[in-house]
C-alpha positions as CSV (number, residue, x, y, z in Angstrom):
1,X,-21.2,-36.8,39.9
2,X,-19.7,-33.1,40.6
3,X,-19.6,-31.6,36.9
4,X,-17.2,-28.7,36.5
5,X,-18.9,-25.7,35.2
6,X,-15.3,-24.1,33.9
7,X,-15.6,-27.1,31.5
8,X,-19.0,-27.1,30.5
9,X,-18.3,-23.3,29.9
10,X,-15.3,-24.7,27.3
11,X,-18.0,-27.0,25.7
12,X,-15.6,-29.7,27.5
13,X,-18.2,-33.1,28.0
14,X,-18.5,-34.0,31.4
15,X,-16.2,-37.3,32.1
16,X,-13.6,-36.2,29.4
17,X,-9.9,-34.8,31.0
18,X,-9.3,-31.0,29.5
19,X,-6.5,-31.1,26.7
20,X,-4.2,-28.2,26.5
21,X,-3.9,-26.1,24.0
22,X,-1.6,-29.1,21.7
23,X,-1.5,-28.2,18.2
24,X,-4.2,-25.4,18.2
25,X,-1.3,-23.5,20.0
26,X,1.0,-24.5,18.0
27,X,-0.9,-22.9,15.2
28,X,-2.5,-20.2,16.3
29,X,1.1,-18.2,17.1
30,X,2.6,-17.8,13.4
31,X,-1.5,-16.9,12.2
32,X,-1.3,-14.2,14.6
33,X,1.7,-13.0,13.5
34,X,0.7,-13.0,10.2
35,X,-2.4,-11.5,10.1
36,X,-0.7,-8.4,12.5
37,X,2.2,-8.0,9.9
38,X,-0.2,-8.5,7.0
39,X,-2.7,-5.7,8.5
40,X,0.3,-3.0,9.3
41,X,1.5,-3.8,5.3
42,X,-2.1,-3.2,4.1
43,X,-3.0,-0.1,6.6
44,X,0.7,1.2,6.5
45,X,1.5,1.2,2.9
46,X,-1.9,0.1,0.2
47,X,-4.7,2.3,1.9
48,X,-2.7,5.4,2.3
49,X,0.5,7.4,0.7
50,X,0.2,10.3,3.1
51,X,2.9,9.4,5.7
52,X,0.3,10.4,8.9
53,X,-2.7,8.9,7.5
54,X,-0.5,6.1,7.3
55,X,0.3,5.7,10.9
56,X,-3.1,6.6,12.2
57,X,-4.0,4.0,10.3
58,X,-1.5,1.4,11.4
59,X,-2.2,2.2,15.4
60,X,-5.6,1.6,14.5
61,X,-5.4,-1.9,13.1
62,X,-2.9,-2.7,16.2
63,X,-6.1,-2.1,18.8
64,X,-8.6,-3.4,16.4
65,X,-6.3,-6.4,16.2
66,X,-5.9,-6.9,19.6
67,X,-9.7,-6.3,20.4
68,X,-9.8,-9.1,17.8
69,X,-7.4,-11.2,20.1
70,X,-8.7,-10.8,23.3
71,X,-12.7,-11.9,22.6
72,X,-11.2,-14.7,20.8
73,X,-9.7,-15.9,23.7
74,X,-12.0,-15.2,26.0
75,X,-14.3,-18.0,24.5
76,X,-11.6,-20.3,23.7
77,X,-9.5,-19.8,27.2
78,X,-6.9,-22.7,26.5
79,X,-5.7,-20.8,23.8
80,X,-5.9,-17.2,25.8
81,X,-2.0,-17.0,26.7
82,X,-0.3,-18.2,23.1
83,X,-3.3,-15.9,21.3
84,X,-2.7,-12.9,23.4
85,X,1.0,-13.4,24.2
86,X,1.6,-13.5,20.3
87,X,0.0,-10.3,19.7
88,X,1.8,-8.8,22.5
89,X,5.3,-9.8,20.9
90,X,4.0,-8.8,17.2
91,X,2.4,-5.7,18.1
92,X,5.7,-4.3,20.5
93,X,8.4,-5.5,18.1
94,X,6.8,-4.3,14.8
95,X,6.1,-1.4,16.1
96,X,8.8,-0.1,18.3
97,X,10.8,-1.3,14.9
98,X,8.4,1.7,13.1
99,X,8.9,4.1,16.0
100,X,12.8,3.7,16.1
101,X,13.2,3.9,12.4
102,X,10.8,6.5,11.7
103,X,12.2,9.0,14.8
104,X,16.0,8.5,15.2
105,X,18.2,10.3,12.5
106,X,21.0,8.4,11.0
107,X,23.7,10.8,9.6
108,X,26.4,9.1,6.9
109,X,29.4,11.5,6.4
110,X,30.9,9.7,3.1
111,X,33.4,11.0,0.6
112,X,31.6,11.1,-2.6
113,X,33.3,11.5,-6.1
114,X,32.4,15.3,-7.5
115,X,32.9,16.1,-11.2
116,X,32.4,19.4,-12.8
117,X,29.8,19.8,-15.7
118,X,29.5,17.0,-19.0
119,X,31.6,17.0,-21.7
120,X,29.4,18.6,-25.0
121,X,28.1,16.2,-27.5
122,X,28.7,15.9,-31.1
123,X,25.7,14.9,-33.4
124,X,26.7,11.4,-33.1
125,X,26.5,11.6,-30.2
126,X,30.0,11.0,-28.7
127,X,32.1,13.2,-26.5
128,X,33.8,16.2,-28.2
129,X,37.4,16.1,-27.6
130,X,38.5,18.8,-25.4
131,X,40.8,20.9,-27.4
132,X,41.0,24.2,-29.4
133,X,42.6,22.9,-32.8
134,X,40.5,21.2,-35.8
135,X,38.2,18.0,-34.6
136,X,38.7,14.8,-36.9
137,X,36.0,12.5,-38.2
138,X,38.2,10.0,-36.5
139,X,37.3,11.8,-32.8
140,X,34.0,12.8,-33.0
141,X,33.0,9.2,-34.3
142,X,35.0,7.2,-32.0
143,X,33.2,5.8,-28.6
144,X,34.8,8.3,-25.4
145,X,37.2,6.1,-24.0
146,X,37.1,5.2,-20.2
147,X,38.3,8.4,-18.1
148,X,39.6,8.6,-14.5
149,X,38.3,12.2,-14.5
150,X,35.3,12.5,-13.0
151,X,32.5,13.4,-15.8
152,X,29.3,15.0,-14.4
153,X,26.4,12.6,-16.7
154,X,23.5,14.1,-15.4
155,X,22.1,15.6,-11.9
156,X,19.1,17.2,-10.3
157,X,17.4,18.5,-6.9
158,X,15.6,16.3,-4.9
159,X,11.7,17.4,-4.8
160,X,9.4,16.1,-1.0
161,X,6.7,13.3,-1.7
162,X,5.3,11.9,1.1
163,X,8.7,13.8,2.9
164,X,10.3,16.8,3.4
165,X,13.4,16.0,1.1
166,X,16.6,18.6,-0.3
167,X,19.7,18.3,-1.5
168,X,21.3,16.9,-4.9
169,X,21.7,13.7,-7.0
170,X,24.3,13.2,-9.5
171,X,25.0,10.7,-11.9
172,X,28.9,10.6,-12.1
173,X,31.1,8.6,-14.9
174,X,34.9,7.7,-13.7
175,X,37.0,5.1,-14.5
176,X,34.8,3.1,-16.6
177,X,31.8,3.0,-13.7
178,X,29.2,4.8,-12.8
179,X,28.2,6.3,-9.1
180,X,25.3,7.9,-7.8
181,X,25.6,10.6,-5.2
182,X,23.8,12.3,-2.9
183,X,25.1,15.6,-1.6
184,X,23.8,18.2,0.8
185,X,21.1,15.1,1.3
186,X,18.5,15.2,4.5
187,X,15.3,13.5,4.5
188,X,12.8,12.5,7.7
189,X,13.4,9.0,9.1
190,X,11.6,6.0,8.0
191,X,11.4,2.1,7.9
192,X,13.5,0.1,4.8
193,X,14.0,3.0,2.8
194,X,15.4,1.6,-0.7
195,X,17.3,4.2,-3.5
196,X,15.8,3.4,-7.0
197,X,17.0,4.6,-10.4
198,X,13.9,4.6,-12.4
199,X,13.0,5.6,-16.2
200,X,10.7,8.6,-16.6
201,X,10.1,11.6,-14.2
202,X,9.8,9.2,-10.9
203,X,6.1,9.4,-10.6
204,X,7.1,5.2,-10.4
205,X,9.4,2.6,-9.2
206,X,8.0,0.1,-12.0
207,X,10.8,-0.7,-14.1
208,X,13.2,0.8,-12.0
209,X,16.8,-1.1,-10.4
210,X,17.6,-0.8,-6.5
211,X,20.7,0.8,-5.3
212,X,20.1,-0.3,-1.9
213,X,18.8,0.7,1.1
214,X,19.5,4.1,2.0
215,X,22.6,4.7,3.9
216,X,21.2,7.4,6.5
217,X,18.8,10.2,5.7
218,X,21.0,13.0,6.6
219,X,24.5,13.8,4.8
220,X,26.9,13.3,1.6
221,X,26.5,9.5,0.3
222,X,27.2,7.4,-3.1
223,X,26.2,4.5,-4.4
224,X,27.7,2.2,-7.0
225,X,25.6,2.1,-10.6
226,X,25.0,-1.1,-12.5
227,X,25.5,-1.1,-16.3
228,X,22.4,-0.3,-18.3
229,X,20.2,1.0,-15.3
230,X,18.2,3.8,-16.2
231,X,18.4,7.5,-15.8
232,X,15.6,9.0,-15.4
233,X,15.0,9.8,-12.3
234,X,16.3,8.7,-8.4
235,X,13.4,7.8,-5.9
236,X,13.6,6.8,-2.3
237,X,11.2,4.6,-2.0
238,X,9.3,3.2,1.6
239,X,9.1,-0.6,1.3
240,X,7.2,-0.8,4.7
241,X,4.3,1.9,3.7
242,X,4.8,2.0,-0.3
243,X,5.4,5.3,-0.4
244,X,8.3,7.7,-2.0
245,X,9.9,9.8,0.9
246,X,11.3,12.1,-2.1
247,X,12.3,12.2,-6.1
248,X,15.3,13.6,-8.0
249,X,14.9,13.9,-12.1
250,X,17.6,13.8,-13.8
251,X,18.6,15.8,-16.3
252,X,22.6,16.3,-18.7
């Protein structure tokens, strides 16, 4: 009897026909895949909030992964192609999606509303009325009815966190709605970047309502405020690393 050595090498019994891979394969491809995706999100964005740590970090789990990959198939050869070939198409699509989004610029040129400076507040609180004669009990008590003038509600600079980041965000009141802009904007590139409104000085994004991802990280944008969000402070926040590319308190 002629016994095949690549078999016994498989710890295949001699008389038995080799299976292919089957199910195993079938398997084996989506664990890859996510336990590469899972590593980038841990070594990317938990680990590290420092934007190069970050990356070293994430190019090192991509060759420790495939290291990983490629000893696992070498003793377990009938599931060599689907193992490695997985990792392959995880490891180039995940990261050329990091390279692209974190390199290329994206410049929005959109016409934002401006406004000029708030209206001053009486001690209830309510919008003065603006005129030089005697103010009524009636107007400074009455809620400020809904103006198409733009009204300024509060603004500030934007400060770098993990990213160099300038330019201005303003809270704007007009027509009854409320907008957020950002003018004279630039920030560095990056993966999924999101624009929070958050309470407090935007140390967090805990408690905080999503705007949206962020239209480009270069030039004038605005984005449309839902009722009751709060006001203290706009943060770009990375989804892919968990890290804040820049902050903007906000102040009347």
């Amino acid at each position: 009897m002629v016994v095949d050595r690549a078999m016994l090498a498989e710890g295949v019994a001699p008389g038995r026909r080799r299976r292919g891979p089957g199910w195993a394969a079938l398997i084996v491809v989506p664990v890859v895949v996510a336990v590469v995706v899972l590593g980038v999100w841990v070594t990317g964005g938990l680990i590290s909030q420092d934007a190069r740590t970050s990356m070293a970090l994430t190019g090192g789990w991509f060759l420790l992964s495939g290291v990983g990959a490629a000893a696992v198939a070498a003793r377990r050869r009938s599931l060599a192609w689907p193992l490695l070939g997985s990792w392959l198409v995880t490891v180039l699509g995940v990261g050329g999606f990091l390279f692209v989004t974190s390199t290329l610029d994206h410049v929005v040129h959109e016409k934002v509303v401006t406004a000029g400076a708030s209206l001053p507040r009486t001690s209830t609180g309510s919008a003065a009325a603006a005129t030089s004669g005697p103010t009524t009990s009636a107007t400074t008590t009455a809620p400020a009815a809904a103006s198409a003038t733009p009204v300024l509600a509060a603004s500030g600079p934007f400060r770098a966190q993990a990213h160099p980041t300038s330019g201005r965000a303003q809270l704007i009141d007009i027509d009854g709605r409320r907008v957020l802009t950002l003018t004279h904007f630039g920030t560095e590139p990056g993966p999924d970047v999101r624009v929070y409104l958050v309470p407090g000085d935007g140390s967090s994004v805990t408690g905080g309502v999503d705007l949206g991802g962020l239209k480009g990280n270069k030039g004038d944008q605005q984005y449309a405020v839902p009722p009751g969000a709060p006001t203290g402070a706009v943060v770009l926040w990375c989804r892919s690393f968990s890290v804040a590319f820049g902050t903007a308190a906000l102040t009347s």
